[in-house]
KEGU-207459 format. One record per residue: residue number from 1; x, y, z of N, C-alpha, C in turn; residue in three letters. Coordinates in pm, whole numbers. Layout:
BEGIN
<atom><i>NUM</i><n_xx>X</n_xx><n_yy>Y</n_yy><n_zz>Z</n_zz><ca_xx>X</ca_xx><ca_yy>Y</ca_yy><ca_zz>Z</ca_zz><c_xx>X</c_xx><c_yy>Y</c_yy><c_zz>Z</c_zz><aa>ALA</aa></atom>
...
This chain:
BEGIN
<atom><i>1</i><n_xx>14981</n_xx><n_yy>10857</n_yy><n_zz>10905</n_zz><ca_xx>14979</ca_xx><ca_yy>10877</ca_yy><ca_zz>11048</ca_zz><c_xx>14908</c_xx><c_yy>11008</c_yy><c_zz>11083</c_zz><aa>UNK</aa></atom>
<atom><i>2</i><n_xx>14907</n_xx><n_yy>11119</n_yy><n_zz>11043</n_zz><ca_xx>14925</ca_xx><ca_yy>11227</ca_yy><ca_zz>11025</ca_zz><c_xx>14727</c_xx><c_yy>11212</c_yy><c_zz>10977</c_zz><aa>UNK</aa></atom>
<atom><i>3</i><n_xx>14731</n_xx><n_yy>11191</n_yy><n_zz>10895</n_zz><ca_xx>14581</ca_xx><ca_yy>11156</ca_yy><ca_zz>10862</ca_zz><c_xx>14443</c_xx><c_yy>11135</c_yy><c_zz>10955</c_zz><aa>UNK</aa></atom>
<atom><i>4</i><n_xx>14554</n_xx><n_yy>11029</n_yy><n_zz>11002</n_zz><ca_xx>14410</ca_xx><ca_yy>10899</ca_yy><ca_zz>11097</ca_zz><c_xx>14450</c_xx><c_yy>11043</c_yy><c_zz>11252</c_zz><aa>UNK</aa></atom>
<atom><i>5</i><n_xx>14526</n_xx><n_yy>11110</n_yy><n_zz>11257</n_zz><ca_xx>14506</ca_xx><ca_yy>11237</ca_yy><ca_zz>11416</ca_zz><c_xx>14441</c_xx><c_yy>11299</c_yy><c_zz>11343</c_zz><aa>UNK</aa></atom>
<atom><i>6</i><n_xx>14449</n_xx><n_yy>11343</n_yy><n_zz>11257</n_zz><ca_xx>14334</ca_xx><ca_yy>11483</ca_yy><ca_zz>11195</ca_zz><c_xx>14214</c_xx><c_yy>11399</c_yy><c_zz>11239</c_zz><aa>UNK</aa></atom>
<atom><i>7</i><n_xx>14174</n_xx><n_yy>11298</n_yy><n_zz>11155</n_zz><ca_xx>14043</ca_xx><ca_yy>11262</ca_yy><ca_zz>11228</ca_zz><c_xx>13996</c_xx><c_yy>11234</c_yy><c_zz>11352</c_zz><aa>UNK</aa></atom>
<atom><i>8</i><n_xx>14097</n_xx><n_yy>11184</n_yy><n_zz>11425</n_zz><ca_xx>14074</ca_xx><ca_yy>11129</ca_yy><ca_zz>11512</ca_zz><c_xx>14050</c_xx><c_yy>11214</c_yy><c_zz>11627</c_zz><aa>UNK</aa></atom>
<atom><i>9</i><n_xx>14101</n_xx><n_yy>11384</n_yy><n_zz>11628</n_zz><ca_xx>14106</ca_xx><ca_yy>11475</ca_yy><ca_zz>11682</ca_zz><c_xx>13965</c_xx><c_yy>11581</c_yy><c_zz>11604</c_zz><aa>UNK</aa></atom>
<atom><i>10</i><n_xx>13915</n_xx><n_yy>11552</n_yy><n_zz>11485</n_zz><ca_xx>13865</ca_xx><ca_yy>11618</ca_yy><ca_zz>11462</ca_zz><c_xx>13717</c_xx><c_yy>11578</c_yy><c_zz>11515</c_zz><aa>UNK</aa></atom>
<atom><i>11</i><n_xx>13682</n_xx><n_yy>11474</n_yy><n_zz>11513</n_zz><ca_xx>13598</ca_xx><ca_yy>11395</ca_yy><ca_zz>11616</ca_zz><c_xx>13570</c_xx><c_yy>11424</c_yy><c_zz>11762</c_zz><aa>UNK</aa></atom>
<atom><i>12</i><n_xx>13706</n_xx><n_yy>11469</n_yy><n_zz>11820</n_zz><ca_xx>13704</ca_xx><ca_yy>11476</ca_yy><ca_zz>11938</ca_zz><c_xx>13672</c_xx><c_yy>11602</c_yy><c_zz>11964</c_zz><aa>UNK</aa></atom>
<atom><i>13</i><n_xx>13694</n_xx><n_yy>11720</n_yy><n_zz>11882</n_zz><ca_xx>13642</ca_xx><ca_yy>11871</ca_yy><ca_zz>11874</ca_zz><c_xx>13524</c_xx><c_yy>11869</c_yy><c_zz>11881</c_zz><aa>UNK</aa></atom>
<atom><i>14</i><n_xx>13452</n_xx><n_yy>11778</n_yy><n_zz>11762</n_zz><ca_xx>13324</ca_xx><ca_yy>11821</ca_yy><ca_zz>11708</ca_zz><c_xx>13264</c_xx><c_yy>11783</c_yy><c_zz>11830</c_zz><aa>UNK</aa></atom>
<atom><i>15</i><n_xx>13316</n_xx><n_yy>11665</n_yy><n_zz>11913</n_zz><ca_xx>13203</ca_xx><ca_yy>11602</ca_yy><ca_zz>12040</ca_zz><c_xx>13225</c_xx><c_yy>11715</c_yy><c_zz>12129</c_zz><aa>UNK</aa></atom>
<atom><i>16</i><n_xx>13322</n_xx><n_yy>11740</n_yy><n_zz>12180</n_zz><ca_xx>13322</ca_xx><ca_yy>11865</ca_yy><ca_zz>12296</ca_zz><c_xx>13295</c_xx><c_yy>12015</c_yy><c_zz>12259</c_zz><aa>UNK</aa></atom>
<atom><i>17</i><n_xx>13320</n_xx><n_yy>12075</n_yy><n_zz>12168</n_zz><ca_xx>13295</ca_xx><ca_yy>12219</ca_yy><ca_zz>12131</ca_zz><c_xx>13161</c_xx><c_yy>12174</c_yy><c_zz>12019</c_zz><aa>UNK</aa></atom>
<atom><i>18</i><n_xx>13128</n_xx><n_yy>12100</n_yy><n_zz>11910</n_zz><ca_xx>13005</ca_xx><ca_yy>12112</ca_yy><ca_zz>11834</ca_zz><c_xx>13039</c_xx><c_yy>12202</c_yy><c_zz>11747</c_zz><aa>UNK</aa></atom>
<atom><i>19</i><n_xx>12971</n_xx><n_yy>12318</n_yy><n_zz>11696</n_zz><ca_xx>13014</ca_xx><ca_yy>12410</ca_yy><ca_zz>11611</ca_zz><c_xx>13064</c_xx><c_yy>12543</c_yy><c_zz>11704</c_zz><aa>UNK</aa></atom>
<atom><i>20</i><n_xx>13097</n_xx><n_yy>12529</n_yy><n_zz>11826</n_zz><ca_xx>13149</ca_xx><ca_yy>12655</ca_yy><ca_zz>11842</ca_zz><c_xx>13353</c_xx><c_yy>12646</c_yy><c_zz>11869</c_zz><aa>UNK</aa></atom>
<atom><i>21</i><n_xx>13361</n_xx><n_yy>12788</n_yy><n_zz>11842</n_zz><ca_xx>13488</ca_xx><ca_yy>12769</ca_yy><ca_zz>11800</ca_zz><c_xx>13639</c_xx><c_yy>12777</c_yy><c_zz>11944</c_zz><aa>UNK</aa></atom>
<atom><i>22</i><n_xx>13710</n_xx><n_yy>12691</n_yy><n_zz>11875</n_zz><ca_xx>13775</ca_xx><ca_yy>12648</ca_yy><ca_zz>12042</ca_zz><c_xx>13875</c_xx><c_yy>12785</c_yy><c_zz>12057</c_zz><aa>UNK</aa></atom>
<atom><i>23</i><n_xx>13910</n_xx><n_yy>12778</n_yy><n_zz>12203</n_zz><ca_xx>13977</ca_xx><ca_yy>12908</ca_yy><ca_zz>12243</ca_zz><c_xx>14141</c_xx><c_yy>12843</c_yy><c_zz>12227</c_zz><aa>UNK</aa></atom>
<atom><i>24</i><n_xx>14250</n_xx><n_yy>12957</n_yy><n_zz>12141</n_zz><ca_xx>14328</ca_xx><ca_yy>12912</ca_yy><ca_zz>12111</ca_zz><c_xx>14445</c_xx><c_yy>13033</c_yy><c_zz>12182</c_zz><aa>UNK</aa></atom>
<atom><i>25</i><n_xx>14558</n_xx><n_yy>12996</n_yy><n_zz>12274</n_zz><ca_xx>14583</ca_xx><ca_yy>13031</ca_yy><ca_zz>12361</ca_zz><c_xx>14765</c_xx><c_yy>13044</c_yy><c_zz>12258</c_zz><aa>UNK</aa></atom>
<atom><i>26</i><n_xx>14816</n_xx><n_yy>13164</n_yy><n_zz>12214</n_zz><ca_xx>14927</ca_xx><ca_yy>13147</ca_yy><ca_zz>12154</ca_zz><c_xx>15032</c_xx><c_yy>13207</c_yy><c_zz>12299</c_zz><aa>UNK</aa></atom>
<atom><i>27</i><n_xx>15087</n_xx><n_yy>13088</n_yy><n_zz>12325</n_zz><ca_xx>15175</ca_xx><ca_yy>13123</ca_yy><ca_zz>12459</ca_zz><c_xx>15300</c_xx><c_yy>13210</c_yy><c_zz>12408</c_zz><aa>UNK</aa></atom>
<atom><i>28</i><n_xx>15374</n_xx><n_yy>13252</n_yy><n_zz>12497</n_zz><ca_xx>15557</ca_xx><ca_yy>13276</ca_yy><ca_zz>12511</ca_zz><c_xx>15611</c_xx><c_yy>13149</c_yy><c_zz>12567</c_zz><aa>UNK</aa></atom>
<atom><i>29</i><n_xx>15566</n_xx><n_yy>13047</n_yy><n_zz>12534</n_zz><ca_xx>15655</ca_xx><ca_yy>12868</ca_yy><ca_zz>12637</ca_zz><c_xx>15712</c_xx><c_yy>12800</c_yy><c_zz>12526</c_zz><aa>UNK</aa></atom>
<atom><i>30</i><n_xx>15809</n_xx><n_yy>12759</n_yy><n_zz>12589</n_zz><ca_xx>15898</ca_xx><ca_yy>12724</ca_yy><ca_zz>12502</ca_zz><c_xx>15953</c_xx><c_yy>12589</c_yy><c_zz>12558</c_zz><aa>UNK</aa></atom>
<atom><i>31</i><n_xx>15959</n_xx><n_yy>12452</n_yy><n_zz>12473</n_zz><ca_xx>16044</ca_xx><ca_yy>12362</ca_yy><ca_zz>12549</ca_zz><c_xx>16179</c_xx><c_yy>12347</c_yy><c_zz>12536</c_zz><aa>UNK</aa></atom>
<atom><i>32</i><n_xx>16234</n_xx><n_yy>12318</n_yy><n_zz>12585</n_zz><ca_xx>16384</ca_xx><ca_yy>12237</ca_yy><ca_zz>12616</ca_zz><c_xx>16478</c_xx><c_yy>12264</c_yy><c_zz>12431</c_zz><aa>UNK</aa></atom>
<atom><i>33</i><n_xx>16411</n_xx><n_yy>12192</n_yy><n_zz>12362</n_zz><ca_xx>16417</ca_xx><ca_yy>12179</ca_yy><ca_zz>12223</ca_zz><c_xx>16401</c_xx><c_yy>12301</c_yy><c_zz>12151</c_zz><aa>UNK</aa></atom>
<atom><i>34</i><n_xx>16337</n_xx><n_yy>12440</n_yy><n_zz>12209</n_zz><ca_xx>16289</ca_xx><ca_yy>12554</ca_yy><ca_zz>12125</ca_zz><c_xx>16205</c_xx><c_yy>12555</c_yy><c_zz>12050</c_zz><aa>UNK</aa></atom>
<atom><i>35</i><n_xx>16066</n_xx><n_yy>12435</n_yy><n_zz>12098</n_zz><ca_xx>15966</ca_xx><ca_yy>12462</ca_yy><ca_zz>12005</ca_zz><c_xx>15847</c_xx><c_yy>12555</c_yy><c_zz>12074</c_zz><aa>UNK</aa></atom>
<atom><i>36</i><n_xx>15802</n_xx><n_yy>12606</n_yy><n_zz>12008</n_zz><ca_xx>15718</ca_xx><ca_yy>12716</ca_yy><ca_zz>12083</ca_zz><c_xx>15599</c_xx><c_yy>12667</c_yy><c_zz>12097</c_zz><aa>UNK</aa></atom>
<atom><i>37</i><n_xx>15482</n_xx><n_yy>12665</n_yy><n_zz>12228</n_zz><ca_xx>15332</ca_xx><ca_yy>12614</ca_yy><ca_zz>12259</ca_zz><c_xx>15286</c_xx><c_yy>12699</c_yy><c_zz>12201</c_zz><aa>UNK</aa></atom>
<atom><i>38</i><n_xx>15161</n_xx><n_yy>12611</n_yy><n_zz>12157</n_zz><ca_xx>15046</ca_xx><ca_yy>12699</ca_yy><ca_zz>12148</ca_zz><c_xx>14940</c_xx><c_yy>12605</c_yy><c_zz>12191</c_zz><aa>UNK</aa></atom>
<atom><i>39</i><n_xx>14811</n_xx><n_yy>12645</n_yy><n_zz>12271</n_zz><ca_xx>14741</ca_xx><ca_yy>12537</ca_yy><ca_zz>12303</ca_zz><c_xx>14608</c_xx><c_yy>12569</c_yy><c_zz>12251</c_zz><aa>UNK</aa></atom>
<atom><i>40</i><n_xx>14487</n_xx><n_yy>12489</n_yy><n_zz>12224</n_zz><ca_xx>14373</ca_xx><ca_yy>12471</ca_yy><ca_zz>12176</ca_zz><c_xx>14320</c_xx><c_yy>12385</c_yy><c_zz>12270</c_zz><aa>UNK</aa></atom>
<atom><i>41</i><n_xx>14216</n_xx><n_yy>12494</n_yy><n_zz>12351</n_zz><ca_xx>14141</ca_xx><ca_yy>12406</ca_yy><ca_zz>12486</ca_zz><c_xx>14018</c_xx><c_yy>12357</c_yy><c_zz>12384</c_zz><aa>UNK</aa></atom>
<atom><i>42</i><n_xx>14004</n_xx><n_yy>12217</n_yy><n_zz>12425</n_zz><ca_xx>13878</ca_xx><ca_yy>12129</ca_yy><ca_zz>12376</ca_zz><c_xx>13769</c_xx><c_yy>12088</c_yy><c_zz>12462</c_zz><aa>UNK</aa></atom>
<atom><i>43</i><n_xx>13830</n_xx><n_yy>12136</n_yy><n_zz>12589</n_zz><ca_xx>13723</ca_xx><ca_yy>12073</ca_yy><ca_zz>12746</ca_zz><c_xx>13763</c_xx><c_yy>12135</c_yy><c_zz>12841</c_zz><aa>UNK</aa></atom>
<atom><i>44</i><n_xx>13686</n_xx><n_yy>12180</n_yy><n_zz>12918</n_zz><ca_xx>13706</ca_xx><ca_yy>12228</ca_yy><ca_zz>13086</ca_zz><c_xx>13577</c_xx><c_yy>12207</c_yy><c_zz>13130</c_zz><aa>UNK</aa></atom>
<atom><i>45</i><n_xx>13620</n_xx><n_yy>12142</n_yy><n_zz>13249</n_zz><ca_xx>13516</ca_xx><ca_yy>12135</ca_yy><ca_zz>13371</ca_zz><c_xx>13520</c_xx><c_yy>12147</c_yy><c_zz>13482</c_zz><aa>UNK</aa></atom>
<atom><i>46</i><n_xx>13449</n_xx><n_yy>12227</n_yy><n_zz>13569</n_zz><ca_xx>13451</ca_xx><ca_yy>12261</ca_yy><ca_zz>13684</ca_zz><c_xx>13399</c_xx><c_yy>12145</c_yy><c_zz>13786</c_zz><aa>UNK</aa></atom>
<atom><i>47</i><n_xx>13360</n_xx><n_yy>12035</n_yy><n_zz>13779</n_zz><ca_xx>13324</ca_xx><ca_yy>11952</ca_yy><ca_zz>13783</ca_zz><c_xx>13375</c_xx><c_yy>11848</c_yy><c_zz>13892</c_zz><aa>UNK</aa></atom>
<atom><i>48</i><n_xx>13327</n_xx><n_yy>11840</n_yy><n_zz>13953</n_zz><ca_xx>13464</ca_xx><ca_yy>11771</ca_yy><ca_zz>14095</ca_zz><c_xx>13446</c_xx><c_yy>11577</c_yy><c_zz>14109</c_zz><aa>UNK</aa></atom>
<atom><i>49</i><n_xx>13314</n_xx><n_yy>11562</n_yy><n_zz>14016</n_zz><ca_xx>13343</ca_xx><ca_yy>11440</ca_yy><ca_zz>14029</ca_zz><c_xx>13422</c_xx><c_yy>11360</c_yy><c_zz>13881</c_zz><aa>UNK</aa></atom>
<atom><i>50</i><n_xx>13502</n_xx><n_yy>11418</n_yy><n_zz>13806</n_zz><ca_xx>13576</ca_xx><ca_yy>11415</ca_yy><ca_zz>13689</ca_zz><c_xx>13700</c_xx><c_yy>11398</c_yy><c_zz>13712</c_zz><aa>UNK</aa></atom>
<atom><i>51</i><n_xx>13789</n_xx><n_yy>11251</n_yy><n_zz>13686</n_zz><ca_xx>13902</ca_xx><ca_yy>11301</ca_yy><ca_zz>13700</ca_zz><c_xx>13982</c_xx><c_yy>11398</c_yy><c_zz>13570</c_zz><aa>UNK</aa></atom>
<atom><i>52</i><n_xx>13904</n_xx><n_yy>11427</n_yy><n_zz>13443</n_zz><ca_xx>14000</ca_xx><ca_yy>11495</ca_yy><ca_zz>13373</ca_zz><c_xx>13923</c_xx><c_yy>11610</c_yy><c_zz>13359</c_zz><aa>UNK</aa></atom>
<atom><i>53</i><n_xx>13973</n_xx><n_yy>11747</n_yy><n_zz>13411</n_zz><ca_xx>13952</ca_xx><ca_yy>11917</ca_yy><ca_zz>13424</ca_zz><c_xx>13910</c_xx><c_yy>11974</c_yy><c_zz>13301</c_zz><aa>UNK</aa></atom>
<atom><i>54</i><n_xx>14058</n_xx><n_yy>11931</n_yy><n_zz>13210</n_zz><ca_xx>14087</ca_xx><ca_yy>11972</ca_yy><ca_zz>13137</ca_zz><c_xx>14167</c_xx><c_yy>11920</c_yy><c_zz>12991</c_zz><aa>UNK</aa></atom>
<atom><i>55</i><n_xx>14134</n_xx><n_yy>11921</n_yy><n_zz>12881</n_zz><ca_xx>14195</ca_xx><ca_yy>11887</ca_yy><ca_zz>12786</ca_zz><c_xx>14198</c_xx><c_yy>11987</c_yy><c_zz>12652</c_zz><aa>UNK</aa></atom>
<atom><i>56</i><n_xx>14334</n_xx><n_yy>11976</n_yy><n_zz>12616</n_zz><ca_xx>14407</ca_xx><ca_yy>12079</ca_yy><ca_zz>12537</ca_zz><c_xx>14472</c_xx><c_yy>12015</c_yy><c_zz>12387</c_zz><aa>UNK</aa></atom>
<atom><i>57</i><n_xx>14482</n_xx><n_yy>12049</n_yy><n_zz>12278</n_zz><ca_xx>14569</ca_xx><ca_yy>11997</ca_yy><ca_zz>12208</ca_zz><c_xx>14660</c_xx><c_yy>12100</c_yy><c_zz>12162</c_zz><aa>UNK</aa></atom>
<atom><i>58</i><n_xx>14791</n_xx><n_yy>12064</n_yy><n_zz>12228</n_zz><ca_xx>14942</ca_xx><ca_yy>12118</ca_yy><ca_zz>12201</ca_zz><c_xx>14946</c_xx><c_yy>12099</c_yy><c_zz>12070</c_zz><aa>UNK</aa></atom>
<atom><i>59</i><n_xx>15047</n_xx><n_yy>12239</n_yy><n_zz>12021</n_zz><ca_xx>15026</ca_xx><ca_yy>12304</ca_yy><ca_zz>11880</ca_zz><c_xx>15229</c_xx><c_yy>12295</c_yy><c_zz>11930</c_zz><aa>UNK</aa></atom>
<atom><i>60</i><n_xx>15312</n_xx><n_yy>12242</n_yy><n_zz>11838</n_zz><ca_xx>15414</ca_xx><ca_yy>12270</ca_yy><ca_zz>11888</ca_zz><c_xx>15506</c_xx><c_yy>12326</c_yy><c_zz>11710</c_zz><aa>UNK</aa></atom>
<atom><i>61</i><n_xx>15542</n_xx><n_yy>12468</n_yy><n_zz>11711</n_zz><ca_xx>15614</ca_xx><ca_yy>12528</ca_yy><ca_zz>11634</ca_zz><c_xx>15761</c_xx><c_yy>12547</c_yy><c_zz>11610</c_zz><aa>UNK</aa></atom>
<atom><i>62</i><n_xx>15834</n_xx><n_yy>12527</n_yy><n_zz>11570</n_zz><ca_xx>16028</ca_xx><ca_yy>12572</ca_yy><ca_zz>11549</ca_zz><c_xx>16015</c_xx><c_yy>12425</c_yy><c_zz>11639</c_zz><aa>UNK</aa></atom>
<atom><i>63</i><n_xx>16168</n_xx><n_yy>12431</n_yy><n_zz>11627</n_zz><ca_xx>16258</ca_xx><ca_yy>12554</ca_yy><ca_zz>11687</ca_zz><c_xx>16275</c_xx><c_yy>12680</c_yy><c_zz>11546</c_zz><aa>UNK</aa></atom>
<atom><i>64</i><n_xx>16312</n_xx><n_yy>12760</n_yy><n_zz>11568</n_zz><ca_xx>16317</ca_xx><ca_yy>12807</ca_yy><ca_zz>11407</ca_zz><c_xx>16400</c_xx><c_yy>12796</c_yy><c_zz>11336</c_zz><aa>UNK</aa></atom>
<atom><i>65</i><n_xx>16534</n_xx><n_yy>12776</n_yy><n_zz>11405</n_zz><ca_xx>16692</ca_xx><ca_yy>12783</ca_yy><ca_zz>11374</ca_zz><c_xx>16675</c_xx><c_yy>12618</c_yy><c_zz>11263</c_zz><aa>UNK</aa></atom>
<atom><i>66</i><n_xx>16549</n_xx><n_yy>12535</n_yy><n_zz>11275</n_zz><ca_xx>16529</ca_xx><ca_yy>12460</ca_yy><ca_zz>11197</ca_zz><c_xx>16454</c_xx><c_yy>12444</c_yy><c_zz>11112</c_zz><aa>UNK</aa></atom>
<atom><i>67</i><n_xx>16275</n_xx><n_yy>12478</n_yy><n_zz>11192</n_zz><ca_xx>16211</ca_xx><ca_yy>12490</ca_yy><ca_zz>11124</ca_zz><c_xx>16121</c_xx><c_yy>12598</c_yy><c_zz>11113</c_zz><aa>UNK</aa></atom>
<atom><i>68</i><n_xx>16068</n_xx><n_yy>12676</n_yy><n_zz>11047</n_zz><ca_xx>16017</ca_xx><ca_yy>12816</ca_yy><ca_zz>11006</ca_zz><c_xx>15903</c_xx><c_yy>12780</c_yy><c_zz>11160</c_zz><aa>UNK</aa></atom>
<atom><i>69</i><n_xx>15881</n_xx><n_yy>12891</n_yy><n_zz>11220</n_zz><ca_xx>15780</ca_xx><ca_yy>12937</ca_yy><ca_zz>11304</ca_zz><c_xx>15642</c_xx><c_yy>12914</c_yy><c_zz>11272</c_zz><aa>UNK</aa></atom>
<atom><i>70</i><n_xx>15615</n_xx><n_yy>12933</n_yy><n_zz>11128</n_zz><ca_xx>15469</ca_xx><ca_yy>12897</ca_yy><ca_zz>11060</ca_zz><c_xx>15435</c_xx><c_yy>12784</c_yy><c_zz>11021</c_zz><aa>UNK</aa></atom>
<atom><i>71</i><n_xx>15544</n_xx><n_yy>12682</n_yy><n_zz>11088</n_zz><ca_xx>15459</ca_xx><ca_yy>12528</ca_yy><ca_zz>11049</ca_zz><c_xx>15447</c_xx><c_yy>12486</c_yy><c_zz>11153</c_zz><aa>UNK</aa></atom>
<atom><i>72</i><n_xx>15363</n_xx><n_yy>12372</n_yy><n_zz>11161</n_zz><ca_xx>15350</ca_xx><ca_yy>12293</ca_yy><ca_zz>11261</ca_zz><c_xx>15417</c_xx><c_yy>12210</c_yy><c_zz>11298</c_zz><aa>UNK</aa></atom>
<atom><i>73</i><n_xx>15554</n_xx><n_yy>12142</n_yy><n_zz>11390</n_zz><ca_xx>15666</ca_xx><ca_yy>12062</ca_yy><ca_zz>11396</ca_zz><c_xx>15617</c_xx><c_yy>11953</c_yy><c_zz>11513</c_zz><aa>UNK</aa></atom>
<atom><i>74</i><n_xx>15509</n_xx><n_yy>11978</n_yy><n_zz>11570</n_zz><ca_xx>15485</ca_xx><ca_yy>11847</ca_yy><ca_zz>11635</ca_zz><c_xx>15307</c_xx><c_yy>11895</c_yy><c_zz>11758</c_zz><aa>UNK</aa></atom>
<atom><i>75</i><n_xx>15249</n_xx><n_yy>11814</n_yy><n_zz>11738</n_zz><ca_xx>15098</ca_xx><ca_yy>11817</ca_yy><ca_zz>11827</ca_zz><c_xx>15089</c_xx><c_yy>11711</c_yy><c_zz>11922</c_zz><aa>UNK</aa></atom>
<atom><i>76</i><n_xx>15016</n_xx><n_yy>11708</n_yy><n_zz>12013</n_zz><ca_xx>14999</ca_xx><ca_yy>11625</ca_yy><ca_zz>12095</ca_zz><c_xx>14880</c_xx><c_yy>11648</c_yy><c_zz>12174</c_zz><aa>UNK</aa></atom>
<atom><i>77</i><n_xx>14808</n_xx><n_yy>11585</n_yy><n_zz>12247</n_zz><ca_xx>14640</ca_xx><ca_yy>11628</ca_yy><ca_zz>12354</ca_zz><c_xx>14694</c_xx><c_yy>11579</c_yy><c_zz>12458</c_zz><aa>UNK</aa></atom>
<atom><i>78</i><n_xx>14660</n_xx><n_yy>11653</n_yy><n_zz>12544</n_zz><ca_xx>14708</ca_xx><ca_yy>11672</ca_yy><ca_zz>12700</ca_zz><c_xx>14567</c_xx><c_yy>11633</c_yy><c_zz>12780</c_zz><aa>UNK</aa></atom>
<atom><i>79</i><n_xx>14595</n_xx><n_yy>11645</n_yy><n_zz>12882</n_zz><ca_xx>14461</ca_xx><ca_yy>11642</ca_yy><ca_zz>13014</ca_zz><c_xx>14562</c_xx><c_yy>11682</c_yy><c_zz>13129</c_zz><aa>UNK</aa></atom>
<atom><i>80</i><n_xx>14464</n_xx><n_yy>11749</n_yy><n_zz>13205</n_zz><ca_xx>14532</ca_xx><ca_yy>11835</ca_yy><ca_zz>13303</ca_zz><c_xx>14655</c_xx><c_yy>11937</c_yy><c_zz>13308</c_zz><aa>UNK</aa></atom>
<atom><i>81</i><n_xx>14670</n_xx><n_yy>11950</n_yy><n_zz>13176</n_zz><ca_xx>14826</ca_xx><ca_yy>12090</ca_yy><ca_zz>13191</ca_zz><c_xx>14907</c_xx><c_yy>11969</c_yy><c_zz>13267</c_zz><aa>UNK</aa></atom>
<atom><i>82</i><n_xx>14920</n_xx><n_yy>11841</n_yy><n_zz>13192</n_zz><ca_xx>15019</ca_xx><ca_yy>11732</ca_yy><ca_zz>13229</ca_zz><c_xx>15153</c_xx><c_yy>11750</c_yy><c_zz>13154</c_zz><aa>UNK</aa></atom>
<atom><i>83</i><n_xx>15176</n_xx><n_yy>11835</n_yy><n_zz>13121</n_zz><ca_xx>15280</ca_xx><ca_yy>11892</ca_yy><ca_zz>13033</ca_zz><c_xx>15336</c_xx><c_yy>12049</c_yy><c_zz>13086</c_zz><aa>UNK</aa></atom>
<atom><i>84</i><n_xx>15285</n_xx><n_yy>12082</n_yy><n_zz>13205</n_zz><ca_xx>15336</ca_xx><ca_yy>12259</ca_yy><ca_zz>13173</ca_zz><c_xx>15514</c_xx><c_yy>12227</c_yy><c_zz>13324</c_zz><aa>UNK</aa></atom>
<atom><i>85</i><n_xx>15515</n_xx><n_yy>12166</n_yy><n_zz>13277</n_zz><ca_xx>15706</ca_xx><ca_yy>12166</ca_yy><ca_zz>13378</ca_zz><c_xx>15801</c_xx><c_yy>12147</c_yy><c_zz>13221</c_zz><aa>UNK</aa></atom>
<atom><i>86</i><n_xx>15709</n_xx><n_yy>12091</n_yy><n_zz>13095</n_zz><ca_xx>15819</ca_xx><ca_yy>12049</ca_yy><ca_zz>12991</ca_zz><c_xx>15828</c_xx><c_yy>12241</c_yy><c_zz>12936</c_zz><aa>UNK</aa></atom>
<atom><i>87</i><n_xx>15725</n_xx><n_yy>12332</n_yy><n_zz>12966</n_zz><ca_xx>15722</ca_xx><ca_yy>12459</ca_yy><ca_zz>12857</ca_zz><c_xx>15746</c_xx><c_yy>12592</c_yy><c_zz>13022</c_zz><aa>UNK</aa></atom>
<atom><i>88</i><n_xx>15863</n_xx><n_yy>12692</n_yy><n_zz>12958</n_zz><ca_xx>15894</ca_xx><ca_yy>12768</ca_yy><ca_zz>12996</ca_zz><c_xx>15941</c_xx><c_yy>12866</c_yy><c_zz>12940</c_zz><aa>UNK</aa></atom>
<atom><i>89</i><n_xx>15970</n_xx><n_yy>13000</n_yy><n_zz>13000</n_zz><ca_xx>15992</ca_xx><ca_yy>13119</ca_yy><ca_zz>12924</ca_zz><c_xx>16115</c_xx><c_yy>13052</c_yy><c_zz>12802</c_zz><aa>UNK</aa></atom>
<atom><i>90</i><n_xx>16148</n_xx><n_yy>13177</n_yy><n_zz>12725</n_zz><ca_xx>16265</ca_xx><ca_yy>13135</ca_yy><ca_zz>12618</ca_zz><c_xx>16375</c_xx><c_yy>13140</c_yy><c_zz>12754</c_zz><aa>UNK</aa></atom>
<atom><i>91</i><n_xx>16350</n_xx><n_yy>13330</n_yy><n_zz>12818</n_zz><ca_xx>16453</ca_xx><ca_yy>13358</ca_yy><ca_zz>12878</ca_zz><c_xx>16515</c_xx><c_yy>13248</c_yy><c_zz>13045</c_zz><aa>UNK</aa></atom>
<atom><i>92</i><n_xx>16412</n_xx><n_yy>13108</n_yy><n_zz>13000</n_zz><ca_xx>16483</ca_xx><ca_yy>13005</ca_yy><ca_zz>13096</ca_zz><c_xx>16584</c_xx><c_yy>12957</c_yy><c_zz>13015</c_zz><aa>UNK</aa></atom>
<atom><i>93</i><n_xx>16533</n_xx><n_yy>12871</n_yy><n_zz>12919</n_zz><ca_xx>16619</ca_xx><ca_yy>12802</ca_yy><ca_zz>12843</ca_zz><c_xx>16755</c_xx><c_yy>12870</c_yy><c_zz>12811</c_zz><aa>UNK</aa></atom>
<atom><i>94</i><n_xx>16737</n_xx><n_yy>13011</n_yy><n_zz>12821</n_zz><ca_xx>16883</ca_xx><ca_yy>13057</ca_yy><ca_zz>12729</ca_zz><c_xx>17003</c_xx><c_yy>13145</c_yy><c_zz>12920</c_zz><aa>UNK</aa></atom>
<atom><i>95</i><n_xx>16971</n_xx><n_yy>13033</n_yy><n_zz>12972</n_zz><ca_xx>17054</ca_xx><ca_yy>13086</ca_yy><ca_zz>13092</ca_zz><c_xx>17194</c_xx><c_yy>13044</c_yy><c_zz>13068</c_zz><aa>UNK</aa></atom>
């Protein structure tokens, strides 16, 4: 499974960035669960006749209390920051 996204994402890099290198955005957001964002923009466009702006592939780390901070515990590709109500400070989650 794990395989056929590497490619399938690595494809999708090479078409939008080519050889230059993507901007990788290590947040403080955190979801629900305590896994920590990190995002890797693959596309932006200013572009008004586009419906997609923007596309990102979510880097999702921990929680740590499970799994170490330095692995990767789950990825996903977004369009439009269709995901930023699931990631918030830590100091939400721990109210």
């Amino acid at each position: 499974m794990i395989g056929n996204d590497v490619k399938k994402y690595r494809n999708l890099i090479e078409q939008y960035l080519g050889r230059k290198k993507p901007t990788i955005e290590v947040t403080e957001l955190y979801n629900r669960m305590g896994q920590k964002l990190v995002k890797v923009l693959l596309f932006s466009s200013n572009n008004d006749t586009t419906k997609i702006k923007e596309i990102h592939l979510s880097l999702y780390f921990g929680p740590p209390n499970f799994i170490s901070l330095n692995k990767i515990s789950g990825y996903e590709l977004v369009t439009n920051n269709s995901d930023s109500l699931n990631f918030r400070p830590l100091s939400y989650w721990n109210k």
